[in-house]
Biotite code that builds the C-alpha atoms (Angstrom):
import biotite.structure as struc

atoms = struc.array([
    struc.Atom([100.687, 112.413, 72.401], chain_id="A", res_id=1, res_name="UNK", atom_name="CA", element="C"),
    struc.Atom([99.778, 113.571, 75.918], chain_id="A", res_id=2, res_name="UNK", atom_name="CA", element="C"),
    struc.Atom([101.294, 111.895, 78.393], chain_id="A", res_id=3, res_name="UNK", atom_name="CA", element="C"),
    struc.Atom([99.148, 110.203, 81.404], chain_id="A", res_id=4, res_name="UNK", atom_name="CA", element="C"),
    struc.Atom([99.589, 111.952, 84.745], chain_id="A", res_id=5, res_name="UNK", atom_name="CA", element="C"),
    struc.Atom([99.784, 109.181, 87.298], chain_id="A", res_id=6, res_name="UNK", atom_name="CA", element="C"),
    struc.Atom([98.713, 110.967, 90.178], chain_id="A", res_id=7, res_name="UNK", atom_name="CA", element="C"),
    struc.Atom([95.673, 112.330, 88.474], chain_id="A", res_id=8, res_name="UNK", atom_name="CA", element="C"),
    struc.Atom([94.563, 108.233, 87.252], chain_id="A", res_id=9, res_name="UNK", atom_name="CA", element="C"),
    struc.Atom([95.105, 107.682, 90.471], chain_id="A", res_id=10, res_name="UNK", atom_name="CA", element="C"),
    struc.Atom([92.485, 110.399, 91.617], chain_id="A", res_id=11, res_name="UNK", atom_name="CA", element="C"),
    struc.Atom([89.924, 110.036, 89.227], chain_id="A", res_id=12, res_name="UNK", atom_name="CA", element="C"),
    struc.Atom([90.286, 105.864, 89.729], chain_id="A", res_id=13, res_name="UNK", atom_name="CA", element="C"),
    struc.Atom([89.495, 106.679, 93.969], chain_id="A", res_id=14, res_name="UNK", atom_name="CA", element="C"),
    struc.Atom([86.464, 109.008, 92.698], chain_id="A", res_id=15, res_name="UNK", atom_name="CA", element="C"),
    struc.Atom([85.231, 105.985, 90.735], chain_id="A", res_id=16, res_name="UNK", atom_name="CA", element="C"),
    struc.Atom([85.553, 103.886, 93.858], chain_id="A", res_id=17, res_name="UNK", atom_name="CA", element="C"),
    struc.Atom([83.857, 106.317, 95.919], chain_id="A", res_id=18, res_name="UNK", atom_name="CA", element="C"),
    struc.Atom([81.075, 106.824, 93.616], chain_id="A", res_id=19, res_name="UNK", atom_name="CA", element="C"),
    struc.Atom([80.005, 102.974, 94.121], chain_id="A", res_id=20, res_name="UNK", atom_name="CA", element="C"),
    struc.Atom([80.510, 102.593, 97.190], chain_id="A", res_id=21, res_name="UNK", atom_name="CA", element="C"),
    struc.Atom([78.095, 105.933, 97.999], chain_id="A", res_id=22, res_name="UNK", atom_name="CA", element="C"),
    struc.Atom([75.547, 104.700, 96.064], chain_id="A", res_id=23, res_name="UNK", atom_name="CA", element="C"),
    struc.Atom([72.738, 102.792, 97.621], chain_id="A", res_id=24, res_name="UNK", atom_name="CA", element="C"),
    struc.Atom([71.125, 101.764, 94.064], chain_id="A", res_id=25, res_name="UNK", atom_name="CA", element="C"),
    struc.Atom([73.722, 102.039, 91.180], chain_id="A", res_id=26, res_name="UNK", atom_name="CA", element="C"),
    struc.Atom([72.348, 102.684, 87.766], chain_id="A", res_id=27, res_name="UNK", atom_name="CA", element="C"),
    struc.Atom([73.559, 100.306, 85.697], chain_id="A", res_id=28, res_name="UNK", atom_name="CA", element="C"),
    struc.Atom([73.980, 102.569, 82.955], chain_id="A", res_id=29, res_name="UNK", atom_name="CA", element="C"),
    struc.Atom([76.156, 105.211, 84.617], chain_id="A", res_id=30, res_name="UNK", atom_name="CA", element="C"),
    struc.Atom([77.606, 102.131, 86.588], chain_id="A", res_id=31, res_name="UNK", atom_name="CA", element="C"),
    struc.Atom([79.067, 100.830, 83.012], chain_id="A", res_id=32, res_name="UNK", atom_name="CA", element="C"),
    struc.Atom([80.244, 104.351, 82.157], chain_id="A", res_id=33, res_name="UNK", atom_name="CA", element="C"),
    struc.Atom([81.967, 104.521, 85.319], chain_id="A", res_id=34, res_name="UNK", atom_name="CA", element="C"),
    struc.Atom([83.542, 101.294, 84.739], chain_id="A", res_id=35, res_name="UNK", atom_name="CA", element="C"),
    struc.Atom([84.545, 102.484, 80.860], chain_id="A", res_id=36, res_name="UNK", atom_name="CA", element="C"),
    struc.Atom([86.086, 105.064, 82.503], chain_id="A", res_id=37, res_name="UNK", atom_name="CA", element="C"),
    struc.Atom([88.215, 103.060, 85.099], chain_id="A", res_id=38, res_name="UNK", atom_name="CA", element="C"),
    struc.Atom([89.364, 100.932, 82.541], chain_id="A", res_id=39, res_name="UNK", atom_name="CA", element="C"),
    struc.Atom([90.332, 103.264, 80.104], chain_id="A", res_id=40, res_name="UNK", atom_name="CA", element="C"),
    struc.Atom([92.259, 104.717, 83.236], chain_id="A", res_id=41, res_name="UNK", atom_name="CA", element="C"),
    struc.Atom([94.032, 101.777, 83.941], chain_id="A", res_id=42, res_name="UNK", atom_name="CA", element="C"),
    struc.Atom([94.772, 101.225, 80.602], chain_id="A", res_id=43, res_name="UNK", atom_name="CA", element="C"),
    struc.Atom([96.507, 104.423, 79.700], chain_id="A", res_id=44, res_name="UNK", atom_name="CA", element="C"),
    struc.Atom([98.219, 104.263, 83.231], chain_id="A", res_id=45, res_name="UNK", atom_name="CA", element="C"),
    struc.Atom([99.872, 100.801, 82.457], chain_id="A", res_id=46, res_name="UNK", atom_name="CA", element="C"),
    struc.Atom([101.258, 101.983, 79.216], chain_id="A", res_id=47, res_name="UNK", atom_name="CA", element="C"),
    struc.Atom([102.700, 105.401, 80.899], chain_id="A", res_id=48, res_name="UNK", atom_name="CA", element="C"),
    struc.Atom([104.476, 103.418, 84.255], chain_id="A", res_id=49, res_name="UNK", atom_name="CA", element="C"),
    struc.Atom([105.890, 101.310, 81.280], chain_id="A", res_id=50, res_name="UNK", atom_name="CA", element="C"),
    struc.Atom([107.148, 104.541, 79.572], chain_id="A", res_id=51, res_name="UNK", atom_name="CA", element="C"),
    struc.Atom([109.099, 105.517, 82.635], chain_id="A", res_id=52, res_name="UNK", atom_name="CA", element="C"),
    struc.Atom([110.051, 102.133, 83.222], chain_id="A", res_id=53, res_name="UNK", atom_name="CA", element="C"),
    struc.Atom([111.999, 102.656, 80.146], chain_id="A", res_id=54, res_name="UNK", atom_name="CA", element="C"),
    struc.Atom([113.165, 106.098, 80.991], chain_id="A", res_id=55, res_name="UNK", atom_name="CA", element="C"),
    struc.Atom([114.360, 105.080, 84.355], chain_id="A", res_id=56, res_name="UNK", atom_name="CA", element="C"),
    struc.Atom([116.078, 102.129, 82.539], chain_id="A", res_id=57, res_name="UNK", atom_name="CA", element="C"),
    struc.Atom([117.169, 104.436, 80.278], chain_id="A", res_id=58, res_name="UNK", atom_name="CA", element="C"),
    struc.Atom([119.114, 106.602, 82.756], chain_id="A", res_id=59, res_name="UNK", atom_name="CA", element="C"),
    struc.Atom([120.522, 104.005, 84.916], chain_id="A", res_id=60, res_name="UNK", atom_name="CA", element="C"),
    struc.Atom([122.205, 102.081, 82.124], chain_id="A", res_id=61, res_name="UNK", atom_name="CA", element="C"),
    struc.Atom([124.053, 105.765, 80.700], chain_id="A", res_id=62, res_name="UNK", atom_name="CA", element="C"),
    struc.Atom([124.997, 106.263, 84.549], chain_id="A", res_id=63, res_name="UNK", atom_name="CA", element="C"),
    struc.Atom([126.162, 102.929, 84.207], chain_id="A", res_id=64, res_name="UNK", atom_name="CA", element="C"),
    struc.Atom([128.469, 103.598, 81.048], chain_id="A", res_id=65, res_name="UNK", atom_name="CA", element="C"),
    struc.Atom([129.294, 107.011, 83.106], chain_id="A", res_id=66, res_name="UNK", atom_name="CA", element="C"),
    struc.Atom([130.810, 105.169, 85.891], chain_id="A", res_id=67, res_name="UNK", atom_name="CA", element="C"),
    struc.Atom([132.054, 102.241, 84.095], chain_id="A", res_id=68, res_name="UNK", atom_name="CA", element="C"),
    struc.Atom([134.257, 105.149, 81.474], chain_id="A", res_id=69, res_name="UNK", atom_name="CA", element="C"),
])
């Protein structure tokens, strides 16, 4: 499994943004690919800040138990 960059989402979500808001007539069909796009995005970013969430969880509770031996 590839894991999401963050950074990168982040990127391709503000050229997404851009894109509309340069457009002075969208096309609805590349307008709903666009939008496809975000969301799959946003979807695959939600599930990766939840993966370090549990990392970061991860590591505080062992420097927990560290600190606590």
């Amino acid at each position: 499994m590839v894991k999401v960059n963050l950074s990168e989402s982040l990127k391709k979500l503000e050229e997404i943004t851009a894109w509309f808001d340069n457009q002075e007539e969208v096309d609805v069909e590349k307008g709903l690919e666009r939008v496809k796009e975000g969301v799959k995005l946003i979807k695959a970013s939600k599930e990766r800040l939840k993966e370090v969430e549990n990392e970061f969880n991860d590591v505080k509770k062992a420097l927990e138990e560290e600190l606590d031996e």
